[in-house]
C-alpha positions as CSV (number, residue, x, y, z in Angstrom):
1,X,-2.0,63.4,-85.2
2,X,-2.8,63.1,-81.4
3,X,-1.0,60.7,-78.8
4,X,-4.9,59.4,-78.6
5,X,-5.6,59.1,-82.4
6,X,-2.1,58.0,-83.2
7,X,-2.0,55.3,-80.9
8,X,-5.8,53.9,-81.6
9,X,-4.5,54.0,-85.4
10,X,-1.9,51.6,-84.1
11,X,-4.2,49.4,-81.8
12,X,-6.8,49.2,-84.8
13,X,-4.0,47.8,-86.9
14,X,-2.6,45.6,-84.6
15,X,-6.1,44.1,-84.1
16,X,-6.6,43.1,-88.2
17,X,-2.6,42.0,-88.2
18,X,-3.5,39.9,-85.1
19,X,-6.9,37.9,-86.9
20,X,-3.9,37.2,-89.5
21,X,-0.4,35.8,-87.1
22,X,-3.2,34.1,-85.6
23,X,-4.1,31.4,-88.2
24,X,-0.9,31.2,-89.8
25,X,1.0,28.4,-89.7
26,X,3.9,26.8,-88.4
27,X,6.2,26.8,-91.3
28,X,4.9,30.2,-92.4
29,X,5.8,31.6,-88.7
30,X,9.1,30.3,-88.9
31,X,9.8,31.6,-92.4
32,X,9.4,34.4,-91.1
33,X,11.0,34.6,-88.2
34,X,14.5,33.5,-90.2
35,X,13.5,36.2,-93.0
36,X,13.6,38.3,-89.5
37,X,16.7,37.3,-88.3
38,X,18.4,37.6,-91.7
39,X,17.4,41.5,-92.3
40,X,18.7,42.0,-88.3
41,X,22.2,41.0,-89.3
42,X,21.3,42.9,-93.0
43,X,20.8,45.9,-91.8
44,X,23.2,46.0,-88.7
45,X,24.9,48.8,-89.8
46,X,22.3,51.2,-89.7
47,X,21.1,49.4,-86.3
48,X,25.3,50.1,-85.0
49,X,24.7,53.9,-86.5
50,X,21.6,54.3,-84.5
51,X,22.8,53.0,-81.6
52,X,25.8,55.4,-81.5
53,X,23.2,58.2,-81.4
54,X,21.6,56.8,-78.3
55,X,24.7,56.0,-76.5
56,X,25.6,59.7,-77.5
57,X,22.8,61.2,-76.1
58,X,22.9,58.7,-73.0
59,X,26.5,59.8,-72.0
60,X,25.9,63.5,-72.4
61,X,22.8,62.8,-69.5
62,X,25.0,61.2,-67.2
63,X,23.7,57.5,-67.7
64,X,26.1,55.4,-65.3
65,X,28.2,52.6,-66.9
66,X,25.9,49.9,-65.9
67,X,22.9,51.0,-68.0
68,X,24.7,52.0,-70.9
69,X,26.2,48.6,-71.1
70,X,22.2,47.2,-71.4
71,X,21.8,50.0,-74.0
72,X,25.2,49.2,-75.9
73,X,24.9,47.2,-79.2
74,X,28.0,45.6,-80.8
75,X,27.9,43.1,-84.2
76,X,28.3,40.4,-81.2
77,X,25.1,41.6,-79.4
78,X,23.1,42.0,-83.2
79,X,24.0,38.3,-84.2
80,X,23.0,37.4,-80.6
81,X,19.9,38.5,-80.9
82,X,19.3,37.5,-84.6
83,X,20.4,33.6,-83.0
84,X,17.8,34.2,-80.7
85,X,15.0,35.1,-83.1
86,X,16.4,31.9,-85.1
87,X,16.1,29.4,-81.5
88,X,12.5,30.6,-81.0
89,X,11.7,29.9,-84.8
90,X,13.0,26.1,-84.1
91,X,11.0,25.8,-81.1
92,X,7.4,24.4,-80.8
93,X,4.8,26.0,-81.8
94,X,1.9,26.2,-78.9
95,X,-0.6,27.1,-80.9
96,X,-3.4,24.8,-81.2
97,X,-1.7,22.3,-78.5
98,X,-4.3,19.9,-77.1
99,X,-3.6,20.8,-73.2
100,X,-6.2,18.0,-72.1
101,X,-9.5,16.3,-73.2
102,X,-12.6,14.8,-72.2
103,X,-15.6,13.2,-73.2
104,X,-18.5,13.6,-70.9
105,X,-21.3,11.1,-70.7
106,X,-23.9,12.7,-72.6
107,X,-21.4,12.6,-75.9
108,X,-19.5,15.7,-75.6
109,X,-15.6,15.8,-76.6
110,X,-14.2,18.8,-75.1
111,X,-10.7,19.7,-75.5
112,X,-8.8,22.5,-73.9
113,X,-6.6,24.2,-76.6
114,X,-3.9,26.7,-76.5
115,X,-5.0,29.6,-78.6
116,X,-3.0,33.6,-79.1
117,X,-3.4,36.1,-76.6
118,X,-4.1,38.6,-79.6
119,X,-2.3,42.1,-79.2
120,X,0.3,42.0,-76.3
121,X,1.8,45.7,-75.4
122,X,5.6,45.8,-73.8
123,X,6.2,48.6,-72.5
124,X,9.9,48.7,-71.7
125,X,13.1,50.9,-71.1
126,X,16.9,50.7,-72.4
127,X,16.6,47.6,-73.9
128,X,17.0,47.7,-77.3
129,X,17.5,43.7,-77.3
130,X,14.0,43.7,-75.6
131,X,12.7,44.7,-79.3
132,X,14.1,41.8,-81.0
133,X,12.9,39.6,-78.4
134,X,9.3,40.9,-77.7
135,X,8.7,40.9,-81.7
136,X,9.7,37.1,-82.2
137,X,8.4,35.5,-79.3
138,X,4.4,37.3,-79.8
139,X,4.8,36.5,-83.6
140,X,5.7,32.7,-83.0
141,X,3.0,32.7,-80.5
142,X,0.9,33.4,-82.7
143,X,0.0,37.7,-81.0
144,X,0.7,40.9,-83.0
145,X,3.1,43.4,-80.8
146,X,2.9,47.0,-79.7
147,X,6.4,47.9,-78.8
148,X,7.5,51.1,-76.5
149,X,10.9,51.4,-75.7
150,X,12.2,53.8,-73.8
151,X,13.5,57.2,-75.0
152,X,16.9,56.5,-73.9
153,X,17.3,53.7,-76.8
154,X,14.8,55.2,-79.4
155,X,17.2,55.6,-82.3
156,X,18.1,51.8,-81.8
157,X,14.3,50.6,-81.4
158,X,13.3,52.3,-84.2
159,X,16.2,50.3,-86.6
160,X,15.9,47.1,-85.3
161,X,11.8,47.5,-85.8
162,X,12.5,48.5,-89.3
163,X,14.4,45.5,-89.9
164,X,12.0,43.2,-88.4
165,X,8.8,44.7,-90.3
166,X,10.8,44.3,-93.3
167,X,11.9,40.4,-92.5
168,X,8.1,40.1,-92.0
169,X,6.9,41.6,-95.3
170,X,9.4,39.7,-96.8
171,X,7.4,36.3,-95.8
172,X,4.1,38.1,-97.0
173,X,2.8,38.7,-93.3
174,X,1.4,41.9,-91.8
175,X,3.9,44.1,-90.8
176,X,2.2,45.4,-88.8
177,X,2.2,42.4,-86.4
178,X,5.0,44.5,-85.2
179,X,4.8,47.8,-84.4
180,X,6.6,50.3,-82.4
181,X,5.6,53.4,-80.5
182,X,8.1,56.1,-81.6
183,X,6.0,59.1,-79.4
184,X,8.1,58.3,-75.8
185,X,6.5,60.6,-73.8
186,X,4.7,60.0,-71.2
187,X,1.7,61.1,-71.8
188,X,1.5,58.2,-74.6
189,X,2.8,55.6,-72.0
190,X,-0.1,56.9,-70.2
191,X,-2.7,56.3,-72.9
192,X,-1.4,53.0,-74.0
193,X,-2.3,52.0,-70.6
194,X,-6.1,52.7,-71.4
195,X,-5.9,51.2,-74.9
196,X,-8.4,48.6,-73.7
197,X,-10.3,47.0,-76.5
198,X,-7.1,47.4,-78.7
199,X,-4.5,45.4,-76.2
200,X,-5.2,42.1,-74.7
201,X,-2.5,42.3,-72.1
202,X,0.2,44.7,-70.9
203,X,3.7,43.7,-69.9
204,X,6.2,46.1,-68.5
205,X,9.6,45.0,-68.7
206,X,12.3,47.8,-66.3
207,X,12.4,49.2,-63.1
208,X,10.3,49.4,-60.2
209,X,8.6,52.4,-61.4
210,X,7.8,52.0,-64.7
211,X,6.3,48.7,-63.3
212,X,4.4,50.0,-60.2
213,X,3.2,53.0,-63.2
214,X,1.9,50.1,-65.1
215,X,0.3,48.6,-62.4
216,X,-1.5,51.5,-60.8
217,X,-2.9,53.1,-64.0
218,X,-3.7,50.7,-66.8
219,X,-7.2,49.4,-67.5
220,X,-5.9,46.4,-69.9
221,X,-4.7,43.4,-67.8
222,X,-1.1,43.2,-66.9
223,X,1.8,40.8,-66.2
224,X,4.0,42.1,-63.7
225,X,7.8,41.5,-64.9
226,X,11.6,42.5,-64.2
227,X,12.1,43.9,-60.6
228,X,14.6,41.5,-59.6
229,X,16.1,42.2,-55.7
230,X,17.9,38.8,-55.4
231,X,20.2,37.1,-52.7
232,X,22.8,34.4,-52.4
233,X,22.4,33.1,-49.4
234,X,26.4,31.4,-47.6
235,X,25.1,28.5,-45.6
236,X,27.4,27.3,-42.8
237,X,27.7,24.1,-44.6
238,X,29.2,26.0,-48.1
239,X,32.2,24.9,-50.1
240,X,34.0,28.4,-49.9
241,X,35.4,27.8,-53.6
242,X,31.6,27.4,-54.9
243,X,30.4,30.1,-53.2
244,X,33.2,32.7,-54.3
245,X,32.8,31.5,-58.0
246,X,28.7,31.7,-57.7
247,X,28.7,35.3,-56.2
248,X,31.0,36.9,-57.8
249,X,29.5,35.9,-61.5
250,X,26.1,36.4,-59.6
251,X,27.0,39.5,-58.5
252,X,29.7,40.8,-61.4
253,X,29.3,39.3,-64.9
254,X,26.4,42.0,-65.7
255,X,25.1,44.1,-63.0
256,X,23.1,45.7,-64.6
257,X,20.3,42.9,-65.1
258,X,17.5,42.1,-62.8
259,X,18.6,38.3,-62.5
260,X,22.4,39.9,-60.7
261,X,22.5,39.3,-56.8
262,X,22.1,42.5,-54.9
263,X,22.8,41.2,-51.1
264,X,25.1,38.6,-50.2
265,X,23.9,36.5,-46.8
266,X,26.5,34.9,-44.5
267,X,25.9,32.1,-42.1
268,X,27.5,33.6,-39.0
269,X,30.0,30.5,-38.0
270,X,31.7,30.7,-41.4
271,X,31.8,34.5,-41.9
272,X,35.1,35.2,-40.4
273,X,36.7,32.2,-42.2
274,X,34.9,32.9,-45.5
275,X,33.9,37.4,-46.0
276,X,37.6,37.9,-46.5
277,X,37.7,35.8,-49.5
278,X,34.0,36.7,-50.8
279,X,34.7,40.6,-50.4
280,X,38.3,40.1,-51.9
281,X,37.0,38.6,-54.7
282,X,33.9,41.2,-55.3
283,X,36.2,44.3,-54.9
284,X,38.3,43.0,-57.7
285,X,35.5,42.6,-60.0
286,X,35.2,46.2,-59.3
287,X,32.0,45.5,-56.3
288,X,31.8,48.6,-53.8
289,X,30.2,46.8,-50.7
290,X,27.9,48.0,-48.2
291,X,27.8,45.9,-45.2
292,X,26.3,45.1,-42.0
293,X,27.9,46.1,-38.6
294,X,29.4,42.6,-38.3
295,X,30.4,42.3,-41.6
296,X,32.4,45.6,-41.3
297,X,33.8,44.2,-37.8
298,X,35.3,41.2,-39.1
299,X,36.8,43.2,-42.1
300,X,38.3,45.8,-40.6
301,X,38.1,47.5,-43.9
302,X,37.0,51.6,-44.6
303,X,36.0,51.0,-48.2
304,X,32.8,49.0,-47.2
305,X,30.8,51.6,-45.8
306,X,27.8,50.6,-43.4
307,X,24.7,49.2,-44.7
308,X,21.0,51.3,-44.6
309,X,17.5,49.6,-44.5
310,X,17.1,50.9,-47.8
311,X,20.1,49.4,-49.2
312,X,18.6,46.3,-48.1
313,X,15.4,46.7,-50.5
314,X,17.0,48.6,-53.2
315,X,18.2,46.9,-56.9
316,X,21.1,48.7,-57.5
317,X,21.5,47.2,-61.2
318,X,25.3,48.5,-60.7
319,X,28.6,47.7,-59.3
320,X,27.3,48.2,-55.7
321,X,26.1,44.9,-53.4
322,X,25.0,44.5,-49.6
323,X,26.5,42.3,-47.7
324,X,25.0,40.8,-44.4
325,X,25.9,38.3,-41.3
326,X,22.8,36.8,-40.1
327,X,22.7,33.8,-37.3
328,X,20.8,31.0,-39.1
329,X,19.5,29.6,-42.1
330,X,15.7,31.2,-41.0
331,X,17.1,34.5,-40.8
332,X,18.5,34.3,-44.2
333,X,14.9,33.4,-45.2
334,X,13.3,36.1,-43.7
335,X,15.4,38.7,-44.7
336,X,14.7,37.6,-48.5
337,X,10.6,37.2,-47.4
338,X,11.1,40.9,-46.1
339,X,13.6,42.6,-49.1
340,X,13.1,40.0,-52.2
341,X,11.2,40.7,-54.9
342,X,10.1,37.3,-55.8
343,X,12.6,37.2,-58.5
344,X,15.4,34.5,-58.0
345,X,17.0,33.7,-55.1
346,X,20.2,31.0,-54.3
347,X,21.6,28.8,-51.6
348,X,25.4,27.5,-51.3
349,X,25.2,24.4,-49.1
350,X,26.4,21.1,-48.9
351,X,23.7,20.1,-46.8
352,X,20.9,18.6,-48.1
353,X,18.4,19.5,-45.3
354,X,19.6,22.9,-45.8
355,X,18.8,23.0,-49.7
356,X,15.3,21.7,-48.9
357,X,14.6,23.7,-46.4
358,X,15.1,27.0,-48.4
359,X,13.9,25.6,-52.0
360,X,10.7,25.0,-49.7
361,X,10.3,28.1,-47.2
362,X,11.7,31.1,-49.7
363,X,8.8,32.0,-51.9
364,X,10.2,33.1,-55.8
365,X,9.9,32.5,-59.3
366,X,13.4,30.7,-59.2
367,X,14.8,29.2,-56.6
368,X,18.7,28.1,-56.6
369,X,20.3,25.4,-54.8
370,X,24.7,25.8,-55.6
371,X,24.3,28.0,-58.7
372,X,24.2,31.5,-60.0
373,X,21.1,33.5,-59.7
374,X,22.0,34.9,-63.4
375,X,20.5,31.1,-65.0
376,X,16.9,33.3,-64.7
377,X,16.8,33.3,-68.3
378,X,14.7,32.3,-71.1
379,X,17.9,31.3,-73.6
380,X,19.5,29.5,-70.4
381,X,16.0,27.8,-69.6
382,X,15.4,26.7,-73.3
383,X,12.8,29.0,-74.4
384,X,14.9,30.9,-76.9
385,X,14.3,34.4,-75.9
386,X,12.0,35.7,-73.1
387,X,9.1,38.3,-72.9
388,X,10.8,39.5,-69.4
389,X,10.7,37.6,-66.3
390,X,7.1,37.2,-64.5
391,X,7.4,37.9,-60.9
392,X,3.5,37.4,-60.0
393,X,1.8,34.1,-58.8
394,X,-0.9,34.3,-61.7
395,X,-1.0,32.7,-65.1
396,X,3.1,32.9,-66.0
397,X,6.1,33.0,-63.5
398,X,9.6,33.5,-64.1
399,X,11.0,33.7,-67.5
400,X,7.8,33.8,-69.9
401,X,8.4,32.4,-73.5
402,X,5.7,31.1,-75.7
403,X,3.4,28.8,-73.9
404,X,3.5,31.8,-71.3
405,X,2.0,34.4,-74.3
406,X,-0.6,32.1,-74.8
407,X,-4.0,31.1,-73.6
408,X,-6.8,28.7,-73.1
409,X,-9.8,27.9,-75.7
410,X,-12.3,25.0,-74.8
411,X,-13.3,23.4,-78.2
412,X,-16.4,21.1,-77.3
413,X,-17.4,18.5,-80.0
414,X,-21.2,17.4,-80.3
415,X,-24.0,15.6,-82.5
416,X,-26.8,17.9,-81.3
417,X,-26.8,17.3,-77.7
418,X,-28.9,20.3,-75.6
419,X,-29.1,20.6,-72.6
């Protein structure tokens, strides 16, 4: 079958499994989602086996250490993400929520209801958590879900569908409310893109490629997601103990995700007194450091070699952070209004005017005032799991969980008013 007819097989199916995930109820969406969770963990052997393969295949291309830590599966990660299924099953359900009403003075009741997108597409790379999370938060939202992972975690995706489509036929739903592309070519990414009429929205969850891809080509509406070129910003005013403990799990307790700190900002007056702590501490959680022409003068130090423009814009998503000196709190804004991505951004101050000041003047999804940048997080915000984090102005913004996979119906109540 061709990438064309195969994929408008899967868009036609997603569309009659979508009519059905979108009436269900409550209780039967949850049932579900546990029957989910419960074949994950099931079946996590076969899910460990397949991820061998791709961690196999990964290695022998050269995949740095980073990456294959966000494709690595353990029977920690597996019950992780089962709990996570489980959190967004005991969450509330926004379908049907009564946003607002009105009644208008010829009679009319209108109410603003929160109804299914319908089909959401994810289009994502090596992730194979992504899969687990994507499939539970469209189905307690009330959307059917086209998956495509990347070919790097393939093997995996393909397992952890299984089990999910089998946790779902187990509660007698479609399952085909979840689906995954196995064709990872791009010539199918390509043509999922155009699947308009099928797909109600598009959601590209990696790296600035696969996003700007997204972007450029498809025809179906898209939520931009994931790019995440974030800062802690040093004020002059910073407790030096905070700051080393917030950049350094910022910074070092994954790399490899897009809420980790790429550049590190100094206030000028306390960088002598405070670099040589921050920078000790990096470089033992195993940081190299690129730094500014002040930064390297104060350090004296060979390892930290000098810092490019393009270090400046770039997400490493590795062990690898720029480090800068600027003179005030407004240049430390304006270099994150110039590099940022509109991800998530932090402040360590003990001033209060300071806090405001950047909470107000730098424009992101999350803005922190004395803690890590890594909080960007739909488990940590209380949504369970997350669809990826939106970094656009319109209709979601920052981690997107259920309400955000929704959208608006107007219901309008009359006794045969015309106009």
């Amino acid at each position: 079958m061709s990438n064309p007819a195969m994929l408008h097989e899967l868009g036609g199916r997603a569309k009659t499994a979508s009519k059905q995930i979108a009436v269900a109820s409550s209780a039967v969406k949850n049932s579900a989602l546990e029957l989910m969770a419960h074949t994950l963990v099931e079946k996590q052997d076969d899910i460990l086996t397949a991820n061998r393969l791709d961690i196999e295949q990964a290695t022998a291309n050269g995949m740095n250490r980073s990456l294959l830590d966000r494709l690595s599966l353990t029977p920690a990660r597996i019950s992780a993400m089962a709990d996570g299924i489980r959190q967004v099953a005991a969450l509330g359900d926004p379908v049907g929520e009564i946003i607002e009403g009105s009644l208008r003075p010829n009679g009319l009741r209108i109410q603003k209801t929160r109804v299914p997108l319908g089909v959401v597409g994810i289009i994502y790379e090596a992730r194979p958590n992504v899969t687990s999370d994507a499939a539970a938060l469209c189905l307690k939202s009330g959307n059917a879900a086209i998956l495509r992972g990347g070919k790097e975690a393939l093997h995996s995706n393909i397992a952890i569908a299984e089990a999910l489509r089998e946790g779902l036929s187990a509660a007698k739903l479609p399952a085909d409310c979840v689906q995954l592309i196995k064709d990872t070519s791009r010539q199918t990414a390509a043509e999922m893109m155009r699947m308009r009429g099928y797909i109600d929205v598009l959601i590209p969850r990696g790296g600035t490629g696969l996003i700007k891809a997204v972007i450029e080509n498809s025809t179906i509406p898209v939520i931009e997601t994931g790019v995440g070129n974030c800062h802690i910003y040093v004020d002059e005013a910073a407790d030096i103990d905070m700051a080393k403990a917030i950049v350094v799990n910022a910074k070092a307790s994954r790399p490899s995700v897009c809420n980790a700190a790429e550049t590190l900002l100094v206030h000028q007056s306390v960088a002598p007194s405070m670099l040589p702590t921050l920078v000790s501490a990096l470089k033992q959680a195993g940081i190299a450091l690129r730094g500014c022409e002040q930064t390297r003068e104060i350090l004296g130090d060979p390892d930290i070699i000098a810092v490019t423009e393009d270090d400046y814009a770039t997400e490493f998503l590795d062990f690898t952070m720029a480090v800068r000196v600027v003179c005030s709190i407004q240049e430390a804004i304006e270099h994150i209004s110039r590099y940022g991505s509109g991800h998530s951004e932090c402040i360590v101050t003990d001033t209060h005017s300071a806090a405001e000041a950047f909470t107000s003047r730098v424009d992101a999804a999350a803005v922190y005032v004395n803690a890590s940048t890594r909080f960007t997080d739909g488990g940590e915000f209380g949504m369970g799991a997350e669809i990826g984090i939106s970094t656009q102005k319109l209709h979601a913004r920052g981690p997107m969980g259920l309400r955000e996979l929704t959208t608006m119906k107007y219901i309008v109540y009359g006794n045969g008013q015309i106009r």
